[in-house]
C-alpha positions as CSV (number, residue, x, y, z in Angstrom):
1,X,0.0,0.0,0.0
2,X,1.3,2.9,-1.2
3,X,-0.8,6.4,-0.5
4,X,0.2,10.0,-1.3
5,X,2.2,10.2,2.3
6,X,4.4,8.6,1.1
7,X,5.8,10.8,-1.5
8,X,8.1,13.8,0.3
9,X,8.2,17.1,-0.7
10,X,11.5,19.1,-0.8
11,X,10.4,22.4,-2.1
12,X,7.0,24.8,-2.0
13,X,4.7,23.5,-4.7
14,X,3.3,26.2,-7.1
15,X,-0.1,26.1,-5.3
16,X,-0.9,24.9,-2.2
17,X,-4.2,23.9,-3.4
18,X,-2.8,20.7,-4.8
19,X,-1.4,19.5,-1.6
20,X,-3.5,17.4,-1.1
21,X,-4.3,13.8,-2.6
22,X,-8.1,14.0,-3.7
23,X,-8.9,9.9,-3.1
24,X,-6.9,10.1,0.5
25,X,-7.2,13.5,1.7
26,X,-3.5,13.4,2.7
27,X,-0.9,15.4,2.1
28,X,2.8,14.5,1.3
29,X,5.4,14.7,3.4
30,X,7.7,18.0,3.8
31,X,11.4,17.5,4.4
32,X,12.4,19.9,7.9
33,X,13.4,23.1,7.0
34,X,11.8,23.0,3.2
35,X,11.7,27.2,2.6
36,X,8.1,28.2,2.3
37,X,6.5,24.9,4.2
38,X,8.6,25.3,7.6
39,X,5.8,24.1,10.1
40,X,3.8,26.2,12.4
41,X,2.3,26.1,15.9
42,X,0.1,27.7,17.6
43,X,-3.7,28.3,17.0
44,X,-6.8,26.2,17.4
45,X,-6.4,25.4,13.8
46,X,-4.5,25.5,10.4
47,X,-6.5,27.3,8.1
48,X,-7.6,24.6,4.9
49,X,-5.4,25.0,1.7
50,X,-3.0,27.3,2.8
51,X,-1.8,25.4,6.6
52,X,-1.8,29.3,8.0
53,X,-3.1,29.5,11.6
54,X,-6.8,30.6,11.6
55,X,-8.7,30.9,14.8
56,X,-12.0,31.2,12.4
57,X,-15.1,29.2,13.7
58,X,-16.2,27.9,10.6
59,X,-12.9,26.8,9.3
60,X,-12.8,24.5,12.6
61,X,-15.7,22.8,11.9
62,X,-14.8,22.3,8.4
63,X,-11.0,21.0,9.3
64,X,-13.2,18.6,11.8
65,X,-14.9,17.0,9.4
66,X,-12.1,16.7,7.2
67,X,-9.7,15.1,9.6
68,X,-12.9,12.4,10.2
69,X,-13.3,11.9,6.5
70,X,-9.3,11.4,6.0
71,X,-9.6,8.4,9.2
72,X,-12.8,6.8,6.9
73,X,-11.0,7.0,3.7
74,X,-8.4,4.8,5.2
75,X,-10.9,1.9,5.1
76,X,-10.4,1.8,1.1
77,X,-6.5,0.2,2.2
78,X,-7.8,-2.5,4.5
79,X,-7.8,-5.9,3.1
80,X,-10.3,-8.0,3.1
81,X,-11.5,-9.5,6.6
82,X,-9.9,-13.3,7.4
83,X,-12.5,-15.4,8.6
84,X,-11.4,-18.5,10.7
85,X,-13.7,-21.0,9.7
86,X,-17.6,-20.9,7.9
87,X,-19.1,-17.9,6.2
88,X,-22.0,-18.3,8.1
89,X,-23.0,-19.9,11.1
90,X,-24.5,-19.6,14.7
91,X,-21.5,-18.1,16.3
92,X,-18.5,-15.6,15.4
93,X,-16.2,-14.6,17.9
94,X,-14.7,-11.1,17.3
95,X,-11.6,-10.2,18.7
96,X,-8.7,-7.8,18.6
97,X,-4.9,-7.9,20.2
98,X,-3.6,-9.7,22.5
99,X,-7.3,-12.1,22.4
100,X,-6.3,-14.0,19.1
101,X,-4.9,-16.9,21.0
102,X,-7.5,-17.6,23.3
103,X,-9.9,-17.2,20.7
104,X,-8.5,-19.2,18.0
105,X,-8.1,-21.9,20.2
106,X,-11.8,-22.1,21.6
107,X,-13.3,-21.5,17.8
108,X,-11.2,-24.5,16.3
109,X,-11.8,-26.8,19.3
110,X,-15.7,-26.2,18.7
111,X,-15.0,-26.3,15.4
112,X,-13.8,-30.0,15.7
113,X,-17.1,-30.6,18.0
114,X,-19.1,-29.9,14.9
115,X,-20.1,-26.3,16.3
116,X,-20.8,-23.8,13.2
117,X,-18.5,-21.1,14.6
118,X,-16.2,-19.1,13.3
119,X,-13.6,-15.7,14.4
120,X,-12.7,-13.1,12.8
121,X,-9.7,-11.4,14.5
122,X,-9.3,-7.7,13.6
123,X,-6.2,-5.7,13.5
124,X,-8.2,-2.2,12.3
125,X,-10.6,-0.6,14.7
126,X,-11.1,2.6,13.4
127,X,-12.1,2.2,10.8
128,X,-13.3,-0.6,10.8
129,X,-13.0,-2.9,8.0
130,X,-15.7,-2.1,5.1
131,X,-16.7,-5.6,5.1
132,X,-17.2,-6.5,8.7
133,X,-20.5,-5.2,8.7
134,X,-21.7,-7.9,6.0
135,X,-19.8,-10.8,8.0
136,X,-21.4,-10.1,11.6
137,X,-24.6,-10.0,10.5
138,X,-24.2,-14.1,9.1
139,X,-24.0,-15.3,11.9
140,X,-26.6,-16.2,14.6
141,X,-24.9,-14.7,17.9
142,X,-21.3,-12.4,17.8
143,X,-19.5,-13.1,21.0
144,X,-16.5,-10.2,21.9
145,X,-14.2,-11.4,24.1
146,X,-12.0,-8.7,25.8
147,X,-9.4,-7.9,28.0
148,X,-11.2,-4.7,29.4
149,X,-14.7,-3.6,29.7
150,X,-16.5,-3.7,26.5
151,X,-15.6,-1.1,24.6
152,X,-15.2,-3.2,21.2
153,X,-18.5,-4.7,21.6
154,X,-20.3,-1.8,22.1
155,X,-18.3,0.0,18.8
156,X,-19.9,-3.4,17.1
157,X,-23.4,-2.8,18.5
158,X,-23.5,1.3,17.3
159,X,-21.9,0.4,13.9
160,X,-23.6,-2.4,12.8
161,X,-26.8,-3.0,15.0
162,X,-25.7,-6.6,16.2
163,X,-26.8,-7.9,19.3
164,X,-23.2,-8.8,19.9
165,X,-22.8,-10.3,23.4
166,X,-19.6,-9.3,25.8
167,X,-17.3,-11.4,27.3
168,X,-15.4,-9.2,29.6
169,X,-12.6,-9.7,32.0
170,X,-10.6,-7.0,33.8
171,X,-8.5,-9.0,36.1
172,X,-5.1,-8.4,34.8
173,X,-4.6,-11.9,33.2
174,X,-5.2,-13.3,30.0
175,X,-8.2,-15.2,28.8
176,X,-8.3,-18.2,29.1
177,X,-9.7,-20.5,25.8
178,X,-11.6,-22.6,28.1
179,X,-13.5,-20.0,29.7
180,X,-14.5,-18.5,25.7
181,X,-15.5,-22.4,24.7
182,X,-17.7,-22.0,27.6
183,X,-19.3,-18.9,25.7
184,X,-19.0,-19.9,22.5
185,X,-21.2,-23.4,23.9
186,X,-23.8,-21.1,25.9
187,X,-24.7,-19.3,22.9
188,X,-24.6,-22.3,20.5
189,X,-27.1,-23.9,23.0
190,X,-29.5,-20.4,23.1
191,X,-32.2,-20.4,21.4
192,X,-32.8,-16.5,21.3
């Protein structure tokens, strides 16, 4: 993946209105010390085109939204999602970080019980990858097992309207793939 931050600048471009890369939003790097792009602090803001300081309202709000359509642009890089096991089923475990062990061990051993589960792990959060919305929603229950107090399951819940289902520990230890076969059979075994 190669985007248009990549590619460094080492001297002021004619305009400053083609700093920027129209599919990514981003602009190239500038070498330190470039004449006519030395960087600037101070302000609430950089004003849009130009980079000046601008303490204008409006500009703000504009630079805001901007900055959150650069992070959702980023989703056109992800690669597709790796799912560990059937397309569909009755359970997918979602996880993130240091989970993938845990998890990966408790979806194959119910996957060699004849359990239709599966696991996606996910190494993008925000954003989130373009096609994890169409994967959750194949499967019967979403189980999110974390190391903290929820906060991925309720991102999955907002985003995508699953009734995913928390598996939360906050006791300074890792999970243990035991207590996520556990899960993984509770929800198999629910008929909600």
């Amino acid at each position: 993946m190669v985007s248009a931050c990549a590619s460094l600048m080492t001297s002021a471009p004619d305009s400053v209105a083609t700093w920027r890369d129209p599919a990514t939003l981003a602009r190239p790097w500038v070498r330190p010390g470039t004449p006519g792009l030395e960087h600037r602090i101070g302000g609430i803001e950089k004003q849009d085109v130009t980079g000046n300081i601008s303490y204008d309202a409006d500009n703000h709000d504009h630079m805001v939204k901007m900055r959150a359509e650069k992070v959702r642009r980023v989703a056109q890089e992800i690669p597709p999602t790796t799912i560990n096991g059937p397309a569909t089923g009755d359970v997918l475990v979602v996880g993130w970080g240091g989970t993938y062990g845990a998890i990966t061990a408790a979806v194959e051993r119910a996957q060699t019980e004849g359990k239709a589960v599966a696991s996606v792990h996910l190494r993008y959060l925000n954003p989130l990858p373009p096609d994890l919305g169409q994967i959750v929603r194949e499967y019967r229950k979403v189980l999110v097992p974390e190391i903290n107090s929820g906060q991925l399951v309720r991102v999955l819940r907002a985003e995508y309207l699953v009734d995913a289902v928390g598996f939360n520990r906050v006791r300074g230890l890792p999970l243990a793939s035991e207590e996520i076969l556990d899960a993984i059979n509770q929800l198999v075994e629910s008929k909600a």
